[in-house]
C-alpha positions, 0 to 999 in steps of 0.5 A: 547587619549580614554582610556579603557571604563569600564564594569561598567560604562554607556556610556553616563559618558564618555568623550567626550560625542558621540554616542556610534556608533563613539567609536571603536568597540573593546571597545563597545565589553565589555559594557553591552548591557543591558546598551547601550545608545541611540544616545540622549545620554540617558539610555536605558535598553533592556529587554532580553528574557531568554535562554530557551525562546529564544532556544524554540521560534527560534525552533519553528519559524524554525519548522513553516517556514521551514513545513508552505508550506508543511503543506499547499500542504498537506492540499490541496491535503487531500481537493482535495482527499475527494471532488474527492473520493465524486464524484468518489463514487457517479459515481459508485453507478450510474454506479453499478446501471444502469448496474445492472438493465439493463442487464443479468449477462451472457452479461456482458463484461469484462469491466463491470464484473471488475469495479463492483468487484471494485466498490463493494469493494470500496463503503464497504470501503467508508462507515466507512472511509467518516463516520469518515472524516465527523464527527467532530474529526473523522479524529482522528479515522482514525488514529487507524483504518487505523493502524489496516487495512491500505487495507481499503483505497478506491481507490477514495482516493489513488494517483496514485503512490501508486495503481502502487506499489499495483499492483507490488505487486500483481504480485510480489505475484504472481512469488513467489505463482507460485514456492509453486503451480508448486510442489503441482501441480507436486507432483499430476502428479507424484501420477497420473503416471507423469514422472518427468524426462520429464522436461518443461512446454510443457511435464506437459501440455500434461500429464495434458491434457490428465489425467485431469479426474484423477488429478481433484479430486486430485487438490480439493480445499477442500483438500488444507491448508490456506497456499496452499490457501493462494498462490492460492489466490496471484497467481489469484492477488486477494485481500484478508483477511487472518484473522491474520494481527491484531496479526502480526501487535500488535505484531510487534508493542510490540516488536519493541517499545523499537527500535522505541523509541531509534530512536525517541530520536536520531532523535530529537537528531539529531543524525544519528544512528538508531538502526535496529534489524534484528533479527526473533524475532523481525519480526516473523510472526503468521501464526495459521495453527494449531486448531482451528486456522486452520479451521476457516483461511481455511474456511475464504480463501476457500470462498474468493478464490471460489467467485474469481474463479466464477468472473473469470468464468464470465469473461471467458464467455465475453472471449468467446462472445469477449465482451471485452468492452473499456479496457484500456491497463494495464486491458487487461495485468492484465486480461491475467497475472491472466490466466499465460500469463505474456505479455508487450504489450497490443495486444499480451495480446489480442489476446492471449485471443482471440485466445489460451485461448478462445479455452480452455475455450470453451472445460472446461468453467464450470470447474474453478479448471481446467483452474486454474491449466491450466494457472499454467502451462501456467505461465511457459510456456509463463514467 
């Protein structure tokens, strides 16, 4: 009868003299595996990483196999980005060129007006950003420049997903900007003798039109705050530089530090618990409306908002000589959304330009003031 192997001795002392294979596993359990015997019946010790090593080398080989694919999409699509961002740039500096040089600004289209805009926009933010991909360990760089202007992102480099959630936006700042003009706007009605028992957009229209010579001067754009510009700017779904996101953003970051590391530690932790502090402290928000805080913002979006408003009187014109050129469909929409028609469909959109806001635009096309504050009508009207 096979007795008991002992924990000390190797296999290959015990009798009868077989493999190790042929005993019964629940003795082998017990034997060493530094010890066990090869089947010629010879002594062969296995060397055995340390615990430490073995934990961190299968931490590792997990990590690497389980982002190898990842990793490698990414890296395609950064390449993909950069060789499409170059020949979408180089387009555009052609494009900008030619229109440029072979025609007057007044025969613009609509079309031709909106991509130079882009373009111009574009090729300011392309320098800085290619500038840091193509200097070796540039991309390094990009990592604190982006943190401190993440708008600074050509187009050429943005997916598509990320320019349709940029556009929800806009018109997300706009609905919310429109609730802050509509009273500025009723508040000058009421100075100039409006009801304000006579609700509804079709009764402020009237009012607006036929006392438009004494609301203008109190509608002066000289006379609003940054934050009444601040909305003009979000309702015209305009792309601007309020001048205080480096402090929110480095404040934002000082306060929230101790809540990102206890999140840190607990993801690598594996733990589920995130710390979320809601608190306003930890989300204020500067807005410096006060000296000499408030004159330099106020100057900086009053500049932005009146170069908006005299692209939009360019547009008008084309509006006028329905010079629409090849829109698309979603450019038409946004054409008509930044006049307050919020419309779904493309030929409603159209031939609302065409036909009501090409009527207005005739009678006050030099007077950009006046259509603003007319489409801030128009958004309830037709929203």
């Amino acid at each position: 009868m096979l007795k008991r192997l002992s924990y000390f001795k190797p296999i290959n002392y015990m009798e009868p003299m077989k493999a190790y294979r042929q005993y019964n596993p629940m003795y082998l359990s017990s034997i060493p595996k530094a010890y066990m015997a090869s089947e010629d019946g010879q002594k062969k010790k296995t060397t055995v990483p340390a615990k430490k090593e073995r934990k961190k080398e299968s931490f590792r080989k997990r990590l690497y196999e389980k982002n190898k694919e990842r990793l490698k999409h990414l890296l395609k699509e950064f390449v993909h980005l950069i060789v499409h961002g170059s020949k979408s740039a180089y387009k555009d500096a052609r494009y900008l060129a030619a229109v440029v040089s072979s025609k007057p600004k007044r025969s613009y289209t609509i079309e031709e007006i909106r991509e130079l805009s882009r373009i111009k926009r574009d090729l300011t933010k392309f320098v800085p950003f290619y500038a840091a991909v193509l200097i070796p360990a540039g991309e390094l760089a990009l990592i604190p420049y982006l943190f401190l202007f993440p708008r600074a992102v050509p187009s050429y480099f943005l997916t598509e997903n990320t320019i349709k959630e940029t556009k929800y936006k806009y018109i997300d700042n706009q609905a919310r900007a429109y609730k802050v003009l509509r009273q500025y706007l009723l508040s000058a009605m009421i100075k100039a003798g409006y009801d304000p028992s006579e609700k509804g957009p079709d009764g402020m229209r009237k009012f607006f039109l036929e006392n438009k010579e004494r609301l203008m001067p109190l509608l002066s754009i000289d006379d609003m705050d940054s934050e009444t510009l601040r909305n003009v700017s979000d309702f015209l779904m305009y792309e601007y530089v309020e001048g205080t996101f480096i402090i929110n953003l480095l404040y934002n970051t000082i306060v929230n530090l101790p809540r990102q590391a206890i999140n840190a530690a607990m993801w690598a932790a594996r733990k589920s618990y995130r710390a979320v502090w809601t608190h306003p402290f930890f989300n204020y928000t500067f807005r410096l409306n006060f000296f000499p805080f408030e004159g330099i913002k106020k100057m900086l979006i009053k500049f932005q908002v009146q170069r908006r408003l005299k692209e939009m009187k360019h547009q008008n014109y084309a509006i006028i000589l329905n010079q629409f050129g090849k829109l698309e469909e979603e450019t038409v929409l946004d054409v008509a959304r930044e006049r307050g028609y919020y419309a779904d469909k493309e030929e409603e959109a159209r031939k609302w330009l065409k036909d009501e806001w090409n009527k207005i635009t005739k009678e006050h096309i030099d007077n950009e003031r006046f259509l603003f504050w007319y489409s801030v009508i128009l958004y309830e009207y037709h929203s």
